[in-house]
ROSE-50291 format. One line per 5 residues: number of its first residue (from 1); their letters; for each residue x, y, z of N, C-alpha, C. Coordinates in pm, whole numbers, plus 50000, padded with zeros to 5 digits. Layout:
ROSE-50291
NUM	A	X:Y:Z:X:Y:Z:X:Y:Z ~ ...
end
This chain:
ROSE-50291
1	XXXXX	92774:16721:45747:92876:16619:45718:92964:16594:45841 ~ 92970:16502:45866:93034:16411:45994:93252:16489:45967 ~ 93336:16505:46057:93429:16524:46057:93499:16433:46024 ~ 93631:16453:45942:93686:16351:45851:93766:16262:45869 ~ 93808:16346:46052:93844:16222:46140:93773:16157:46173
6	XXXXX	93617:16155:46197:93566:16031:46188:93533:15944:46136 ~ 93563:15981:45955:93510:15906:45890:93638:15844:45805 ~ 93749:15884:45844:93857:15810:45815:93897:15636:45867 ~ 93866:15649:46037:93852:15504:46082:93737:15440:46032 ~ 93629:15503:45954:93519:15397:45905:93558:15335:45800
11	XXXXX	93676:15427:45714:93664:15391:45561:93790:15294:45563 ~ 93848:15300:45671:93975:15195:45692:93890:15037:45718 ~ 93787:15056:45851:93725:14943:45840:93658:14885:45752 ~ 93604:14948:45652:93517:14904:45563:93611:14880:45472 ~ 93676:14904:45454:93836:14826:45307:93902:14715:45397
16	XXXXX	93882:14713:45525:93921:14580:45552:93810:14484:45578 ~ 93681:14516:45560:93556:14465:45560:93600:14397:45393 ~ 93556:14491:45358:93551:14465:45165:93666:14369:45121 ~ 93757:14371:45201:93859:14245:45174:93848:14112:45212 ~ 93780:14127:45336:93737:13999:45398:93647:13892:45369
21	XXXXX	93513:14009:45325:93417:13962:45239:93391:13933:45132 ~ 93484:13951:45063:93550:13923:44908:93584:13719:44884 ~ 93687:13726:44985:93739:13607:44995:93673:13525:45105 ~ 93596:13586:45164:93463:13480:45210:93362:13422:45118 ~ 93351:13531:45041:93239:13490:44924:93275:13407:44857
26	XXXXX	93409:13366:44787:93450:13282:44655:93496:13170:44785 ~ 93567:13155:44868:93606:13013:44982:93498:12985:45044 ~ 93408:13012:45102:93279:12935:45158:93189:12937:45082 ~ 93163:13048:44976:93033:13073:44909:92920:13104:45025 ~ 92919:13167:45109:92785:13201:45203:92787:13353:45156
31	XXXXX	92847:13408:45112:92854:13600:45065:92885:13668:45146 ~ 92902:13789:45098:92956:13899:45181:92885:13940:45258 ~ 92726:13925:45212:92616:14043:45273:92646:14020:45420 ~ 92643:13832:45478:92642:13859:45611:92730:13878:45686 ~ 92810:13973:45611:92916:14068:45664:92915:14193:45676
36	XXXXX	92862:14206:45536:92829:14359:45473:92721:14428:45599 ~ 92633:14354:45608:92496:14397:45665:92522:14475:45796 ~ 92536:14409:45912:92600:14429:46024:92724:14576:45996 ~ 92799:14517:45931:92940:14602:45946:92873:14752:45902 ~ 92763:14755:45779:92729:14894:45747:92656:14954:45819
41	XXXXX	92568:14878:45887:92510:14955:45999:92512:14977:46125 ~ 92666:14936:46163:92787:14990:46268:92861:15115:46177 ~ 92867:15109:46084:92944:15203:46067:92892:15336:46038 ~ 92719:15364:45962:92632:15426:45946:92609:15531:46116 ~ 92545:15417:46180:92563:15425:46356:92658:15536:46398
46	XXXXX	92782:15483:46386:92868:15511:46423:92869:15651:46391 ~ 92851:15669:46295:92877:15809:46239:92783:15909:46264 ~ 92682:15895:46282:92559:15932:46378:92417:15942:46289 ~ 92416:15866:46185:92335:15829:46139:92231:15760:46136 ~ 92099:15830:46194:91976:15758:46237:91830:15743:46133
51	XXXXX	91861:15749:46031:91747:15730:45910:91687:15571:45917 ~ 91539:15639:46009:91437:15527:46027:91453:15434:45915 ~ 91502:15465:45775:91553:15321:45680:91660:15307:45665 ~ 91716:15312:45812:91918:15280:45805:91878:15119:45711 ~ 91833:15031:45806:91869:14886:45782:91812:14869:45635
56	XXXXX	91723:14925:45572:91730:14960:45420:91812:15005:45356 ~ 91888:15067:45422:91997:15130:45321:92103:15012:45313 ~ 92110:14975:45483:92233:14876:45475:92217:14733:45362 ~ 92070:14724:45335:92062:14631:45299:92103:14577:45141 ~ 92040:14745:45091:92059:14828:44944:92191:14798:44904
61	XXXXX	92241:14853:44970:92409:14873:44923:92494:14737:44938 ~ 92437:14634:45069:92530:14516:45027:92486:14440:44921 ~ 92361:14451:44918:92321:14389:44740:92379:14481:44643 ~ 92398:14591:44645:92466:14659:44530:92615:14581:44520 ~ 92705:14584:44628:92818:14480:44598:92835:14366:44565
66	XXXXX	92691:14280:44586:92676:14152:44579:92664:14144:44438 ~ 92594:14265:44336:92647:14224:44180:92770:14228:44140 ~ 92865:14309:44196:92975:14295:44111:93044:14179:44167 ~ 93062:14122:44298:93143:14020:44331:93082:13912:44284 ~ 92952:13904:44264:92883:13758:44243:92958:13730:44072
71	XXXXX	92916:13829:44004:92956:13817:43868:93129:13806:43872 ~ 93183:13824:43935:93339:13801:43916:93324:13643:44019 ~ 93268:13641:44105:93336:13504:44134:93247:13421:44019 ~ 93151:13422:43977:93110:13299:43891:93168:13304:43734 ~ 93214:13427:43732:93322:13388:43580:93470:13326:43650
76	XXXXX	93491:13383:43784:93614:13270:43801:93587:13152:43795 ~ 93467:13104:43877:93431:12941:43902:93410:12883:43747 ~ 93337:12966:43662:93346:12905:43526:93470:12851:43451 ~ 93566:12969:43465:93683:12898:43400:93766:12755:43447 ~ 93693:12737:43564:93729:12613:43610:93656:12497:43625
81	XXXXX	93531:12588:43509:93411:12449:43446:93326:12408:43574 ~ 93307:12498:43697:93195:12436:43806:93114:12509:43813 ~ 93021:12599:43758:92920:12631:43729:92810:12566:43699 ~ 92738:12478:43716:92597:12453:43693:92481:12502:43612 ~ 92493:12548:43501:92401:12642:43419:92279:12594:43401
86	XXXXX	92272:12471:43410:92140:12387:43400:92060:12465:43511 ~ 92129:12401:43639:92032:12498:43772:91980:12595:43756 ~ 92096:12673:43720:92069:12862:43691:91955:12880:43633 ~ 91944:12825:43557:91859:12852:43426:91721:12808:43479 ~ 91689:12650:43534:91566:12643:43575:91533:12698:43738
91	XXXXX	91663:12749:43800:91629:12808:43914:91646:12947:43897 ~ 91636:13026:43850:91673:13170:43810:91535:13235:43761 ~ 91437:13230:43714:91306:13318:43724:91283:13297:43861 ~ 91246:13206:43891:91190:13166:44035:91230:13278:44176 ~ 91369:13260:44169:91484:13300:44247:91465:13483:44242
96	XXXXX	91451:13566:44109:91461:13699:44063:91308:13737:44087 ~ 91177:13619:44050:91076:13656:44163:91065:13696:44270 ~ 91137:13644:44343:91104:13634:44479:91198:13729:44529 ~ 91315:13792:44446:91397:13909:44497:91338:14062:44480 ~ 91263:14046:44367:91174:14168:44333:91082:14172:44467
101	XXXXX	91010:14057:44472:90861:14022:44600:90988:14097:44719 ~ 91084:14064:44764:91125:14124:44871:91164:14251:44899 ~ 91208:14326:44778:91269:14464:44775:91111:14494:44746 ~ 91033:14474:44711:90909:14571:44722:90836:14557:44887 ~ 90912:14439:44980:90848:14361:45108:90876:14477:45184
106	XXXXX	91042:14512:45139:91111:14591:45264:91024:14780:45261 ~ 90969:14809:45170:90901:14952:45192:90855:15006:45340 ~ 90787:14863:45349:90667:14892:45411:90698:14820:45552 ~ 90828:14778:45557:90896:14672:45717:90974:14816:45778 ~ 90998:14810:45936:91062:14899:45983:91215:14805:46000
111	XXXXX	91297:14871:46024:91450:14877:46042:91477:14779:46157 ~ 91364:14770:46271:91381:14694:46395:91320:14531:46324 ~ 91241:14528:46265:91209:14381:46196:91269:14347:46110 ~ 91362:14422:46007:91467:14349:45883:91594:14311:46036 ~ 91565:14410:46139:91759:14361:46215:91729:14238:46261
116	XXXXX	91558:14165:46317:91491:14098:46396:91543:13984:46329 ~ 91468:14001:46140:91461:13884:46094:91626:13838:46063 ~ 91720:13991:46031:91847:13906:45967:91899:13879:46107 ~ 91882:13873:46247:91894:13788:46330:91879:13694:46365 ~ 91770:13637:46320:91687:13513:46328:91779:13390:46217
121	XXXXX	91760:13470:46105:91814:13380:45988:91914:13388:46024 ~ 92035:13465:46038:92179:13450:46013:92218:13332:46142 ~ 92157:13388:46258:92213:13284:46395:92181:13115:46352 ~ 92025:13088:46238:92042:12973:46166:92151:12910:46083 ~ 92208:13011:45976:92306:13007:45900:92434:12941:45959
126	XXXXX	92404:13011:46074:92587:13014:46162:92582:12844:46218 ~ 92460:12817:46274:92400:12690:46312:92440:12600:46233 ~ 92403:12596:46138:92414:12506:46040:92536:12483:45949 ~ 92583:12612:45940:92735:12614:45941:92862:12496:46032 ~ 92801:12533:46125:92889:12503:46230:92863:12318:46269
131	XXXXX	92723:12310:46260:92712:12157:46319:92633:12064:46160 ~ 92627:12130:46118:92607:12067:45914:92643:11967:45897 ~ 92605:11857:45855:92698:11715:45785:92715:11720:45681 ~ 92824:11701:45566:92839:11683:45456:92748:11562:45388 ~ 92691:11481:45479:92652:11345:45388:92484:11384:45439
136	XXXXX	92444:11488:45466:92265:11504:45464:92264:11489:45340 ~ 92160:11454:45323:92067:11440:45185:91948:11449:45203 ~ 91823:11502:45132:91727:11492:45108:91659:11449:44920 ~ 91768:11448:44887:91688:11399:44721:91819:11357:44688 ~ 91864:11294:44552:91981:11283:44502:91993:11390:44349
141	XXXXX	91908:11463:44374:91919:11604:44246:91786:11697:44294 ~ 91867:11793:44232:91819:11910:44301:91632:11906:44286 ~ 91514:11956:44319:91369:11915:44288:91326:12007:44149 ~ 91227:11951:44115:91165:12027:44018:90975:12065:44045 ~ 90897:12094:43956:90797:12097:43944:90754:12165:44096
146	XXXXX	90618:12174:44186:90557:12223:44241:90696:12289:44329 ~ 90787:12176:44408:90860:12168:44491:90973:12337:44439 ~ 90998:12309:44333:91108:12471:44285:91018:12541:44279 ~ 90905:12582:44272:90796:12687:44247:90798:12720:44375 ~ 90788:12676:44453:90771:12735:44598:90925:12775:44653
151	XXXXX	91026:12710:44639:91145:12706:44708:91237:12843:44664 ~ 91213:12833:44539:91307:12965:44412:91251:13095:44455 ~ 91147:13082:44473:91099:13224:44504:91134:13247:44643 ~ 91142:13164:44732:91143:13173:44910:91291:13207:44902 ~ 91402:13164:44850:91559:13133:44858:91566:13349:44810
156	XXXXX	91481:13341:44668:91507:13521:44685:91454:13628:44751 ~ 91353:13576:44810:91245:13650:44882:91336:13686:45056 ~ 91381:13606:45115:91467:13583:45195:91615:13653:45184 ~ 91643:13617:45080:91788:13647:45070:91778:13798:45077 ~ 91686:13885:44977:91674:14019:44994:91667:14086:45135
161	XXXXX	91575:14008:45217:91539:14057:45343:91648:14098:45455 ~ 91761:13994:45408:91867:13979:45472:92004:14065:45373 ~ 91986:14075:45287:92081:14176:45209:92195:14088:45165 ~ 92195:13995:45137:92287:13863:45079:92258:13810:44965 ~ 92376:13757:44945:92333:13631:44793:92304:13507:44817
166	XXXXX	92327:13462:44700:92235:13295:44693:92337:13267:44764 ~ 92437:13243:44782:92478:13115:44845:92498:13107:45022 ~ 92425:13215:45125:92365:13149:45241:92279:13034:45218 ~ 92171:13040:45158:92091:12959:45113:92102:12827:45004 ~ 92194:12891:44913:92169:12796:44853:92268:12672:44809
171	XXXXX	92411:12718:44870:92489:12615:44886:92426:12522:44982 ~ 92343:12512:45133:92323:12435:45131:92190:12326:45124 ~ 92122:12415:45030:92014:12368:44930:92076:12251:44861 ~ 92158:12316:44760:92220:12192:44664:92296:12123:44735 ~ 92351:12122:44835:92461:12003:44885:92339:11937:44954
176	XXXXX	92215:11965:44967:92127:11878:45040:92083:11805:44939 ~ 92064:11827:44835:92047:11737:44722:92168:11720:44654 ~ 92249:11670:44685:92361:11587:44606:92480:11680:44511 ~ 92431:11764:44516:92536:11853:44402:92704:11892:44524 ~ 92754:11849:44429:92887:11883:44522:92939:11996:44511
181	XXXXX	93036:11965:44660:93043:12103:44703:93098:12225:44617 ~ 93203:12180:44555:93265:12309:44520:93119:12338:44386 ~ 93088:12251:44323:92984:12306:44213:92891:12348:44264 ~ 92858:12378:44393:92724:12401:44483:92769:12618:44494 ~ 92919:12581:44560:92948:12715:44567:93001:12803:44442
186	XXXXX	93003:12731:44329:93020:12782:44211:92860:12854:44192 ~ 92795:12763:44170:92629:12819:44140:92606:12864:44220 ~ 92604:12858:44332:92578:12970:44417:92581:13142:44384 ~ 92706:13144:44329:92764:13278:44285:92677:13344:44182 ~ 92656:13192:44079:92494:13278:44017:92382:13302:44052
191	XXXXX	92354:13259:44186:92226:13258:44226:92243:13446:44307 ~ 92346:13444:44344:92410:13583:44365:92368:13720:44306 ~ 92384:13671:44154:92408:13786:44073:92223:13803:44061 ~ 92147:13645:44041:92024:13721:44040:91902:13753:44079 ~ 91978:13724:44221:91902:13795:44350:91914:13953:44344
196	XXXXX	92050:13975:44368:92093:14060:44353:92053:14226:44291 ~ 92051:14144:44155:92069:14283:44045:91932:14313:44023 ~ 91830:14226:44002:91723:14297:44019:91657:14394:44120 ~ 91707:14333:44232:91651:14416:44361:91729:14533:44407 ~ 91867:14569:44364:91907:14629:44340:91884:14814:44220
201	XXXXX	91806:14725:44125:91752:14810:44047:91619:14895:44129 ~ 91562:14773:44187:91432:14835:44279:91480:14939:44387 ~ 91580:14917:44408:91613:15010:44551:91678:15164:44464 ~ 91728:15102:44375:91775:15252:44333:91695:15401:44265 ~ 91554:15272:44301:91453:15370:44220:91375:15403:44342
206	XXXXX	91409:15386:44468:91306:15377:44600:91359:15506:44642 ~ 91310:15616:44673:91386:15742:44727:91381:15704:44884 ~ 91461:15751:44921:91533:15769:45077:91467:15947:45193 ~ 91378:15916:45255:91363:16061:45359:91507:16083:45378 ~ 91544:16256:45363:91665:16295:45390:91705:16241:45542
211	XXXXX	91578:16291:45620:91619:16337:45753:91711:16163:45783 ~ 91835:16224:45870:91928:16097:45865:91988:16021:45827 ~ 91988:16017:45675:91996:15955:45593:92189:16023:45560 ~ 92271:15898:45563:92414:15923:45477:92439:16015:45378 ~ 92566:16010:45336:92539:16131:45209:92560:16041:45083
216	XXXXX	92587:16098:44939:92599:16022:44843:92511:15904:44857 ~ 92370:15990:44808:92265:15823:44808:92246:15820:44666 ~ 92202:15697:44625:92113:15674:44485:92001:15585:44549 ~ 91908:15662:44585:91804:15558:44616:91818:15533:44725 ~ 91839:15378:44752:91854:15367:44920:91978:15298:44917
221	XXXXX	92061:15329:44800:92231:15287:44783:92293:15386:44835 ~ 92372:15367:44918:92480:15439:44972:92597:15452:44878 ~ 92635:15515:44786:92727:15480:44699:92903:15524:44770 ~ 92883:15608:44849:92999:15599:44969:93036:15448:44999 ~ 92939:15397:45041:93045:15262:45138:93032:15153:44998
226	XXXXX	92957:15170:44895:92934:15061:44782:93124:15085:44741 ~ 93140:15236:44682:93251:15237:44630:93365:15197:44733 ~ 93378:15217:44839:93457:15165:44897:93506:15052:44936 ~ 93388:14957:44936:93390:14805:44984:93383:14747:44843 ~ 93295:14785:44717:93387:14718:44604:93505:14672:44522
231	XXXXX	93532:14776:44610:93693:14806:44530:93779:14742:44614 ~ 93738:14644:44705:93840:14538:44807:93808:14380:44745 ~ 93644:14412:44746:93563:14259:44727:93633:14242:44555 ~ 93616:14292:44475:93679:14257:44324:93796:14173:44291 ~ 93899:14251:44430:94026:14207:44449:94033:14047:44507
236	XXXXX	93954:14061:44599:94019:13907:44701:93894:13806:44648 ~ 93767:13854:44578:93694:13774:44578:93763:13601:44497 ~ 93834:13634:44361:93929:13539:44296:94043:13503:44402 ~ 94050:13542:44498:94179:13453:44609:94064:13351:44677 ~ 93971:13426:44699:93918:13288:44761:93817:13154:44690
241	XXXXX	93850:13225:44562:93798:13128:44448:93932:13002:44457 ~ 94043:13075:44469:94175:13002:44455:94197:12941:44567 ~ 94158:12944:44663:94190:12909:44824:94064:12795:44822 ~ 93929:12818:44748:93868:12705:44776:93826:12575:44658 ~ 93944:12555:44576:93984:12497:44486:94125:12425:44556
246	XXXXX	94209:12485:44653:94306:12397:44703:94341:12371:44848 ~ 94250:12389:44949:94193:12348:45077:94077:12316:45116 ~ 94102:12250:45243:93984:12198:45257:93909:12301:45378 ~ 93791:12383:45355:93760:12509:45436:93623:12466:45524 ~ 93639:12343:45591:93539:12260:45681:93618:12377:45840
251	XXXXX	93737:12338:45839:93749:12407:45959:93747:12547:45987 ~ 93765:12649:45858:93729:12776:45813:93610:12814:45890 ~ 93468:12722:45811:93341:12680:45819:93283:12663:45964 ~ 93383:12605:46062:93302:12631:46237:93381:12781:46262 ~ 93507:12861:46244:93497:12936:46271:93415:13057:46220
256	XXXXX	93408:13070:46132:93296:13139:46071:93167:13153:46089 ~ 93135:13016:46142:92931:12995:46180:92990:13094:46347 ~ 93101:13068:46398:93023:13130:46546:93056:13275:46528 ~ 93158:13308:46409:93137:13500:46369:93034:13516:46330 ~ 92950:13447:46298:92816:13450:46194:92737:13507:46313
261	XXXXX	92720:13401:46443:92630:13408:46545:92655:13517:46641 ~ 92790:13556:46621:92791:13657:46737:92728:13813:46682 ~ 92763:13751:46517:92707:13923:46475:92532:13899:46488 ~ 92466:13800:46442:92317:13761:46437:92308:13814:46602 ~ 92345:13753:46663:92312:13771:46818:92293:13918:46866
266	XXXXX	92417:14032:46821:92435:14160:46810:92273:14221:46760 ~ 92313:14183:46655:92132:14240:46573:92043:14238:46620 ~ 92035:14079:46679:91893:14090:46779:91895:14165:46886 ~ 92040:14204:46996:92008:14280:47108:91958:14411:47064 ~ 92040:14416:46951:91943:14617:46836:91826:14569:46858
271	XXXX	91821:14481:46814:91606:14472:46774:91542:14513:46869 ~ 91575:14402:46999:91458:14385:47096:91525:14481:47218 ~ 91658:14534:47203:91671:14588:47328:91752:14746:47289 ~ 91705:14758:47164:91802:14882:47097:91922:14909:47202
end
């Protein structure tokens, strides 16, 4: 066990992580994970923790937070009637496919290709974040038939890989088809919960090699940094439900895509240049 002075400055950062990412999740709707992800496996690192499935673990555990915040921000967004249940409903097998297909993907991926890929994707995210138009369109409602069969499963298949919820993806899925914004990042929050909780279940049943590996595991959940960073995200996730109900968070939105990119950028120098 690591000394408790060192693990005192982790648990300070990670409650100011868990706060941040709380009220990122409910004001932009992009989630915590691509916060979570990065920050846990600096802080894992840090501590001198080298378990060939660090970036599994990191990934485990920000989906473990991603159920409880997803489910609190989309009962907030409900009470304010922007939820989308229609979506949910015909995008939600699809979506919990393709989150299972990924938590069974990651077994058999090493730690240097999940940092590769959530490099790849997130520096997109931040991209698109940052230089995005509100008036793209590609349909005027969201698709159905062949087109969601392929897409629902890719949006969870992905999202797992990267340790996030629906709404990297899928806020701007639906704002590409016409659904507005704040109802985009309302559903989003469900697309959250069921990415999330299934793959979540998968990891907790995946055992972890000791050697290197954190303490307090369930699986490849770290329940150390889960309990710690939940217990921030619960709190602020409803402030930024409230913050993005009465501003306008476009300019939030470029600062955020280039925090997005500098952490994506970080990941990749791990990958390719440890």
């Amino acid at each position: 066990m690591p000394d408790f002075t060192n693990i005192l400055p982790m648990l300070v950062l990670l409650l100011a992580i868990g706060a941040f990412a709380g009220v990122v999740a409910g004001l932009l709707g992009v989630g915590g994970g691509i916060i979570l992800v990065p920050a846990f496996y600096f802080a894992f690192s840090s501590l001198g923790y080298d378990s060939p499935q660090l970036m599994q673990i990191c990934l485990a555990t920000s989906l473990a937070t991603i159920v409880f915040t997803s489910i609190r921000s989309v009962l907030s967004h409900n009470k304010k009637g922007a939820v989308d249940w229609d979506i949910l409903k015909r995008w939600g097998p699809g979506i919990a496919l393709g989150a299972l297909v990924g938590m069974l993907a990651t077994k058999g991926l090493r730690s240097t290709f999940l940092m590769g890929t959530f490099g790849f994707i997130g520096l997109g995210i931040g991209l698109y974040l940052a230089f995005g138009r509100s008036h793209w369109r590609l349909g005027a409602r969201m698709p159905g038939g062949l087109a969601r069969m392929v897409v629902s499963p890719l949006l969870g298949f992905l999202s797992v890989l990267m340790g996030i919820g629906g709404g990297s993806f899928g806020v701007p899925l639906m704002s590409l088809y016409s659904v507005p914004i704040h109802r985009a990042v309302a559903t989003a929050a469900g697309f959250g919960v069921i990415i999330a909780l299934p793959a979540v279940v998968g990891f907790m049943l995946t055992g972890t090699p000791p050697e290197g590996r954190p303490p307090m595991m369930l699986g490849q959940v770290n329940l150390a940094a889960f309990l710690v960073v939940i217990s921030m995200t619960l709190m602020t996730a409803p402030l930024g439900v409230r913050l993005a109900h009465r501003m306008d968070p476009k300019p939030l939105k470029r600062v955020f895509a280039v925090f997005i990119m500098i952490m994506a950028l970080n990941m990749l120098r791990k990958a390719f240049l440890g």
